[in-house]
MDTraj code that builds the backbone (N, CA, C; nanometers):
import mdtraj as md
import numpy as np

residues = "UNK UNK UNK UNK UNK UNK UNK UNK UNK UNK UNK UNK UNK UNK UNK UNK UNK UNK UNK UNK UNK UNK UNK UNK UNK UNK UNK UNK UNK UNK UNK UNK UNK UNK UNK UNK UNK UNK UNK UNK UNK UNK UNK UNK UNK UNK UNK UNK UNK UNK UNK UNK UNK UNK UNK UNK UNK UNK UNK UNK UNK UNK UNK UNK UNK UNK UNK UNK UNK UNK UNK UNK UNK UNK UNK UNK UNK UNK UNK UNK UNK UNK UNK UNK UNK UNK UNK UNK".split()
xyz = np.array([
    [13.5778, 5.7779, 12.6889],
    [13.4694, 5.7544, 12.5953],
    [13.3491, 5.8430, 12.6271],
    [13.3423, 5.8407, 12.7731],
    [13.2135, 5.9262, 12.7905],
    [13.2431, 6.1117, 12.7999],
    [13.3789, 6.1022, 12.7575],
    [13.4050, 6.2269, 12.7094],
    [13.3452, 6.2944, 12.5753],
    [13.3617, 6.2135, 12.4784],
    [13.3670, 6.2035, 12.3509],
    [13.2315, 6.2290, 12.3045],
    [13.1453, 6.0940, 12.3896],
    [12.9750, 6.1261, 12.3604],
    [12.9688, 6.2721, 12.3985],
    [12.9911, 6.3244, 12.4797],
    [12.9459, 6.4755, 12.5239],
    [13.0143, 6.5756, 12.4526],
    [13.1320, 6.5508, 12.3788],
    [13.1598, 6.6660, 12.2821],
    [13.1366, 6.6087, 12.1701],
    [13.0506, 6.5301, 12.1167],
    [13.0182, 6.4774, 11.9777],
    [12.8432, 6.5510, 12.0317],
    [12.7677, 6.5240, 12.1110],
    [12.6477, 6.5592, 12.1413],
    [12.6546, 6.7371, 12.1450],
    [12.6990, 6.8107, 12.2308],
    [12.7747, 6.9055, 12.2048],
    [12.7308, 7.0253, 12.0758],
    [12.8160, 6.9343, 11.9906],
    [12.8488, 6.9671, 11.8699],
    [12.7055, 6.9375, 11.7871],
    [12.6624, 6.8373, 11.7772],
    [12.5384, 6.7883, 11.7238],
    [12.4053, 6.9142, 11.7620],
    [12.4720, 7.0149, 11.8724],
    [12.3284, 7.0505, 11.9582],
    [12.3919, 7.1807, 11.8900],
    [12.4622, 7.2298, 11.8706],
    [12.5059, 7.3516, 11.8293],
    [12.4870, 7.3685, 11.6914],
    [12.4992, 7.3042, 11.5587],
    [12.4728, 7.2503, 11.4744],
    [12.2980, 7.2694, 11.4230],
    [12.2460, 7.1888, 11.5279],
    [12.0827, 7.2162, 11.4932],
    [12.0349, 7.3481, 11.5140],
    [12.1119, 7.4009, 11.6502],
    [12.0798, 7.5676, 11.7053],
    [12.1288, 7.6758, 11.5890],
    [12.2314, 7.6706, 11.5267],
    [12.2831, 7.7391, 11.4460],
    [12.1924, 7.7142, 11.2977],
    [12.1705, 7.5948, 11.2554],
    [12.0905, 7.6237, 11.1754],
    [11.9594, 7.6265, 11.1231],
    [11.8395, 7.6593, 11.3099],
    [11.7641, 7.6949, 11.3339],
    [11.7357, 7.7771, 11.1834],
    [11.5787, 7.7530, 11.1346],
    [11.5187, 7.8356, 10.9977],
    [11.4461, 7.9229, 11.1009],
    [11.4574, 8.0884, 11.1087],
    [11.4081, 8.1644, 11.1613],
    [11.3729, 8.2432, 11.0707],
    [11.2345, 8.2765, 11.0241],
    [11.1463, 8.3385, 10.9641],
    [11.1938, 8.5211, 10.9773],
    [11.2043, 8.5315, 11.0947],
    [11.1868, 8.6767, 11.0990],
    [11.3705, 8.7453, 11.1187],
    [11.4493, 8.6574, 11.1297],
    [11.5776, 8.6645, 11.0708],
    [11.6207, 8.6460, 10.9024],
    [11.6954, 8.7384, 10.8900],
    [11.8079, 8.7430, 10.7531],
    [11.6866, 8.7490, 10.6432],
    [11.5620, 8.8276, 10.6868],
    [11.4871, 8.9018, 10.5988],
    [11.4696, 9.0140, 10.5363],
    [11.5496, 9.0374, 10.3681],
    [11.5475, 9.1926, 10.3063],
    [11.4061, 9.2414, 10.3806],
    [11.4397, 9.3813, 10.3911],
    [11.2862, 9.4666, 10.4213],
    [11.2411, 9.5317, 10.2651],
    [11.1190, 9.4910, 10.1873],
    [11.1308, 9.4708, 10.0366],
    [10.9667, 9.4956, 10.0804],
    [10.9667, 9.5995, 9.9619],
    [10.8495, 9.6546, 9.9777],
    [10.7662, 9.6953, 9.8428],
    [10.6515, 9.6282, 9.8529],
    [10.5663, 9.5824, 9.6759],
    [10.5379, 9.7213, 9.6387],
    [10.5587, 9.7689, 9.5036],
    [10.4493, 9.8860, 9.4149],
    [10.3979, 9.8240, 9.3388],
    [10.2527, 9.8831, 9.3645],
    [10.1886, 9.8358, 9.2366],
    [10.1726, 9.9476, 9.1158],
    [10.2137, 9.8742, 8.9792],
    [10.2366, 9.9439, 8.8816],
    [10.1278, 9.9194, 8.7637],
    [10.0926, 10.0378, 8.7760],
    [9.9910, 9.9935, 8.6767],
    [10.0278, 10.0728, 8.5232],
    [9.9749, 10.0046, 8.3697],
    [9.9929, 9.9972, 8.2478],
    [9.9370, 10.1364, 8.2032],
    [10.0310, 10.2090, 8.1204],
    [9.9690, 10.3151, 8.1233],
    [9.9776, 10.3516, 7.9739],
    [10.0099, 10.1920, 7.9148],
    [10.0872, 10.1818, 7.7690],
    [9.9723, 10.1901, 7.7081],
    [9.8534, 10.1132, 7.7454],
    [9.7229, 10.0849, 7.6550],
    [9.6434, 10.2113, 7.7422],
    [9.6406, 10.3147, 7.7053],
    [9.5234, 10.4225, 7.7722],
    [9.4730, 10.4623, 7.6285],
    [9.2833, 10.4128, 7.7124],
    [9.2232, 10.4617, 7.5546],
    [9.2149, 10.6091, 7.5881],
    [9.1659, 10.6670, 7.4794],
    [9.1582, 10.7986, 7.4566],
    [9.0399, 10.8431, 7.4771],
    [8.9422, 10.7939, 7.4722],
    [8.8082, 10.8362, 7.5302],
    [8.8048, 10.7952, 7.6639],
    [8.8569, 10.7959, 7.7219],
    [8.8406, 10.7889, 7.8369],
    [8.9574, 10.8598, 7.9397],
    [9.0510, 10.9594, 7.8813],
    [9.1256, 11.0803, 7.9174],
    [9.0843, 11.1529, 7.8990],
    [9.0703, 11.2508, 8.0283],
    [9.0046, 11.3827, 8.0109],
    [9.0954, 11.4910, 8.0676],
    [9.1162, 11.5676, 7.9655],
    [9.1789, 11.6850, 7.9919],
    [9.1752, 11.7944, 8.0261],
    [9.2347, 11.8752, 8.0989],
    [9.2173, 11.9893, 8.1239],
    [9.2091, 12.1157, 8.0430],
    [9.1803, 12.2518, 8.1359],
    [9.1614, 12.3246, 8.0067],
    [9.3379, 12.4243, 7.9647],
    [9.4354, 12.3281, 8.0543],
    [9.5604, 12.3701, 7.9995],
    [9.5521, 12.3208, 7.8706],
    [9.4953, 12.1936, 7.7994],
    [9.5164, 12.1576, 7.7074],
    [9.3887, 12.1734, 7.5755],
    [9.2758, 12.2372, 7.6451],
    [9.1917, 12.1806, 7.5616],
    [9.1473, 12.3764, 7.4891],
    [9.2042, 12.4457, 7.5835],
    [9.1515, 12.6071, 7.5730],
    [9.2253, 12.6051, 7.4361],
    [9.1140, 12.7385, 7.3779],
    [9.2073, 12.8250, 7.2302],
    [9.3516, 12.8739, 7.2483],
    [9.3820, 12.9498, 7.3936],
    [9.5139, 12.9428, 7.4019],
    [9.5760, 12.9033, 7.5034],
    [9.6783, 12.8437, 7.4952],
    [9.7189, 12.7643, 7.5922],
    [9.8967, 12.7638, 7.6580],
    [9.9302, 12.7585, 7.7633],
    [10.0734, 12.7729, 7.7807],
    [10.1536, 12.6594, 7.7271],
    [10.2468, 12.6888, 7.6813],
    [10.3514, 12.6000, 7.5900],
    [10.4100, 12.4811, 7.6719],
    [10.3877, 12.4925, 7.8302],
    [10.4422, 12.4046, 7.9049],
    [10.3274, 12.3489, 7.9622],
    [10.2082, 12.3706, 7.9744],
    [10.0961, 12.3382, 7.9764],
    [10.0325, 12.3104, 8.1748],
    [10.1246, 12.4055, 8.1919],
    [10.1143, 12.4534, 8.3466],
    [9.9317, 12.4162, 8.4262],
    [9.9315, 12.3775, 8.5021],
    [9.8764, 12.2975, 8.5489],
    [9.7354, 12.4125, 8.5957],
    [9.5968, 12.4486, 8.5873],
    [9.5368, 12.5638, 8.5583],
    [9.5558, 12.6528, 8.4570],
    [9.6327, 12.6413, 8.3640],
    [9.6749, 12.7715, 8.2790],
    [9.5601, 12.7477, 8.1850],
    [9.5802, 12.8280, 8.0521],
    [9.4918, 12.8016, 7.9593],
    [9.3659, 12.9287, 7.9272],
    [9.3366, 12.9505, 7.8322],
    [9.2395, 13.0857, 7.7994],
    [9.1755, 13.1016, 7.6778],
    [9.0725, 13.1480, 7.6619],
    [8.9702, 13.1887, 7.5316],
    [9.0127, 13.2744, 7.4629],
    [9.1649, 13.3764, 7.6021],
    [9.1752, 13.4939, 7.5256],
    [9.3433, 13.4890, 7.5179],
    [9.4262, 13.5394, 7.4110],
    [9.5740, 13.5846, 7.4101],
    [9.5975, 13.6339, 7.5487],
    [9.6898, 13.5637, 7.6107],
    [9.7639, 13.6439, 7.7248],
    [9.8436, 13.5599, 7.8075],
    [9.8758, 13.5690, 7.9317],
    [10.0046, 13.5364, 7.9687],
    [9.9610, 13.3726, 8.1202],
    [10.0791, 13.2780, 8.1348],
    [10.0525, 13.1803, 8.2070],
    [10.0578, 13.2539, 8.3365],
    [9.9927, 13.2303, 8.4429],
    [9.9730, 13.3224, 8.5476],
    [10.0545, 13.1942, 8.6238],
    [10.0960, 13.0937, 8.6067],
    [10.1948, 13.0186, 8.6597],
    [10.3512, 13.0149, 8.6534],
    [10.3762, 13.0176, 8.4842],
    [10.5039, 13.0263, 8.4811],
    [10.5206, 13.1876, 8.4327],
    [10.4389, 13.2325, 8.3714],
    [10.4772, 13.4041, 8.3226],
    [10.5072, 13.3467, 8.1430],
    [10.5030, 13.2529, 8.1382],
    [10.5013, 13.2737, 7.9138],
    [10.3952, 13.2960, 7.8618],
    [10.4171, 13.3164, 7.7789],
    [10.2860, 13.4050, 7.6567],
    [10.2455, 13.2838, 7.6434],
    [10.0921, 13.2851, 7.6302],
    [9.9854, 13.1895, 7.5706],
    [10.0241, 13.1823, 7.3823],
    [10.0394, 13.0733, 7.3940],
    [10.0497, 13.0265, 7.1831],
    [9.8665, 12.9568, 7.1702],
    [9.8674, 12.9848, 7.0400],
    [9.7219, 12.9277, 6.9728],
    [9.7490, 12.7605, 6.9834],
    [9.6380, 12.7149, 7.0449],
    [9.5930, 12.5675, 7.0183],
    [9.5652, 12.5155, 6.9295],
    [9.6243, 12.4471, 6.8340],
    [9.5753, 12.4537, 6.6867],
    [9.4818, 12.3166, 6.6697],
    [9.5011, 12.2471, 6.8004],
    [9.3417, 12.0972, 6.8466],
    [9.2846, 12.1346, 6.8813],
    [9.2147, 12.3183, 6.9147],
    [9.1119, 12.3891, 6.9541],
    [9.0125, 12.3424, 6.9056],
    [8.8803, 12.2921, 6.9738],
    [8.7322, 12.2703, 6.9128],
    [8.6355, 12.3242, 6.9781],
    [8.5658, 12.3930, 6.9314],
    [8.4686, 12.4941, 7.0151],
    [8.3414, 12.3951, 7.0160],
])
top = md.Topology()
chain = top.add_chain()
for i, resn in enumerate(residues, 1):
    res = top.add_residue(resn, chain, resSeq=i)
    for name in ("N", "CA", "C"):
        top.add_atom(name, md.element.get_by_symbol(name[0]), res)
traj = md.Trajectory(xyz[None], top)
């Protein structure tokens, strides 16, 4: 009998050890972005560059490009096209 208590106790002690709640075990490593809405952007309040805003402008709209005068993207190498949302 006093076998029994000690492999019933045993068992009881292994039981609680095993299903010890350990916090910093069997935790994904999960990591937050914050995303922000970019659905509602007013328009007065984007400001553009003069890739986009110059008389002529590169077709891919290369990041510095842009000119008052006909000529070429000194980024990618394409010909400047007329801005036709040009406003002086």
């Amino acid at each position: 009998m006093n076998k029994l208590f000690s492999i019933l106790f045993i068992s009881i002690f292994f039981v609680f050890v095993s299903c010890k709640n350990d916090n910093t075990e069997n935790q994904s490593d999960t990591t937050l972005i914050e995303v922000k809405d970019t659905t509602s952007v007013n328009p007065n309040e984007v400001t553009l560059g003069k890739e986009y805003t110059s008389k002529y402008i590169c077709p891919n709209h290369c990041k510095g490009s842009g000119s008052e005068e006909a000529g070429v993207c000194p980024v990618c190498g394409m010909d400047y096209i007329e801005n036709f949302d040009y406003q002086q």
